[in-house]
C-alpha positions in Angstrom: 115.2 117.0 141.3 115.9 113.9 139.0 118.9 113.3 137.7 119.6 112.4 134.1 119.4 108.6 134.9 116.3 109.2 136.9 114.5 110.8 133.7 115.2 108.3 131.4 114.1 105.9 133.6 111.0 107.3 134.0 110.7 108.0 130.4 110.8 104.2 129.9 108.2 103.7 132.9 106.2 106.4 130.7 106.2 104.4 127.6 105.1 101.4 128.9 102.2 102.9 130.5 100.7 105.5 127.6 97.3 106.9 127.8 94.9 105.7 125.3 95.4 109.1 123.3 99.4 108.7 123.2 99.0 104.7 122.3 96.2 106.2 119.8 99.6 108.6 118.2 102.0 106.4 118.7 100.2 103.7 116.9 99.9 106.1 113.9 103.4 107.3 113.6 105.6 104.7 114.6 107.3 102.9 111.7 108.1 106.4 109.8 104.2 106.3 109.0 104.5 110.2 108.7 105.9 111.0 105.3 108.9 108.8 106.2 109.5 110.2 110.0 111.3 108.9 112.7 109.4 110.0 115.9 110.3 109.3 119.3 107.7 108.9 122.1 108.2 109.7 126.0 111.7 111.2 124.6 113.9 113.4 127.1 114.8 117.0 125.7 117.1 119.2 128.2 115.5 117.6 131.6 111.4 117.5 130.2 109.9 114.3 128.9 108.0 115.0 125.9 105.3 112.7 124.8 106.5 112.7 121.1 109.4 113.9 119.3 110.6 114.1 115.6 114.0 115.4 115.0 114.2 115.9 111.4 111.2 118.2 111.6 112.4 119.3 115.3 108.5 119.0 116.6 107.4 118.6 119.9 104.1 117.0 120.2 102.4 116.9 123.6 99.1 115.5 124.2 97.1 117.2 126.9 94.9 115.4 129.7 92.7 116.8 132.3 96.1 117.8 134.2 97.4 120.2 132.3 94.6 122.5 132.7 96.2 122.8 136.2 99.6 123.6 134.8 99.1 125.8 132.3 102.4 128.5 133.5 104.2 125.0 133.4 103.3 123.9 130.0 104.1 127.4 128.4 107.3 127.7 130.2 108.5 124.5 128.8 107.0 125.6 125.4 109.2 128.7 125.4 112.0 126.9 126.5 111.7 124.3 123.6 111.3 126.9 121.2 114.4 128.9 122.5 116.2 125.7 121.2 114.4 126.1 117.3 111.8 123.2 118.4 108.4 123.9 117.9 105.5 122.5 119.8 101.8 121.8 119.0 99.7 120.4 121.7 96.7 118.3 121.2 94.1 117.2 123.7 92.8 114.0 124.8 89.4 114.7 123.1 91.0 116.0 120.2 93.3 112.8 119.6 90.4 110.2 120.5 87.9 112.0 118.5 89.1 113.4 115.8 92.6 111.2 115.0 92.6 112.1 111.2 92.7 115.9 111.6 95.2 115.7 114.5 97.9 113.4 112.4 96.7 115.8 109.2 98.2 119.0 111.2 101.2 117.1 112.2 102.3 116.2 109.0 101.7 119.5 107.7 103.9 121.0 110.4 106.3 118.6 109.6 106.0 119.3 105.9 106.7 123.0 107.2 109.3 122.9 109.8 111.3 120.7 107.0 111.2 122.7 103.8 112.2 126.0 105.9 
């Protein structure tokens, strides 16, 4: 099991090698770019590294590759664990990010638009 240390390192290792799809994200909301928000990318939340997080809308967006269809009880054991702490998470895929970019960033900032007036 890593430790704390050992996550953040890898978190860092994570962020300097992002898939297309999560440079694709990134690109779009990093300088606030979203309405103002700050998101973080590759950003550790109780021991999981999630690919991108906002805290003023406390969102968790993961961006799914080929793996995950393997992990499926994984990824919605972590969801439910996120959301046990008020986060929510929406998960796009790698298809859905490199084809379709506008409608991906459009239903994050309306989550965010969401989480944030409630």
């Amino acid at each position: 099991m890593q430790t704390k240390l050992d996550k953040r390192s890898t978190a860092r290792e994570l962020r300097r090698n992002m898939t297309i799809s999560e440079h694709m994200i990134w690109e779009a909301v990093r300088r606030n770019n979203i309405d103002g928000l700050h998101f973080r990318r590759q950003h550790v939340i109780v021991g999981f590294i999630v690919d991108f997080y906002c805290h003023a809308a406390r969102l968790v967006v993961e961006i799914d590759g080929p793996i995950h269809e393997q992990q499926r009880d994984h990824d919605a054991e972590r969801s439910q664990i996120f959301q046990s702490l008020g986060l929510q998470v929406i998960r796009f895929t790698n298809d859905d990010v490199q084809y379709n970019l506008l409608e991906v960033l459009r239903k994050i900032r309306a989550v965010c638009r969401e989480r944030i007036k409630t």
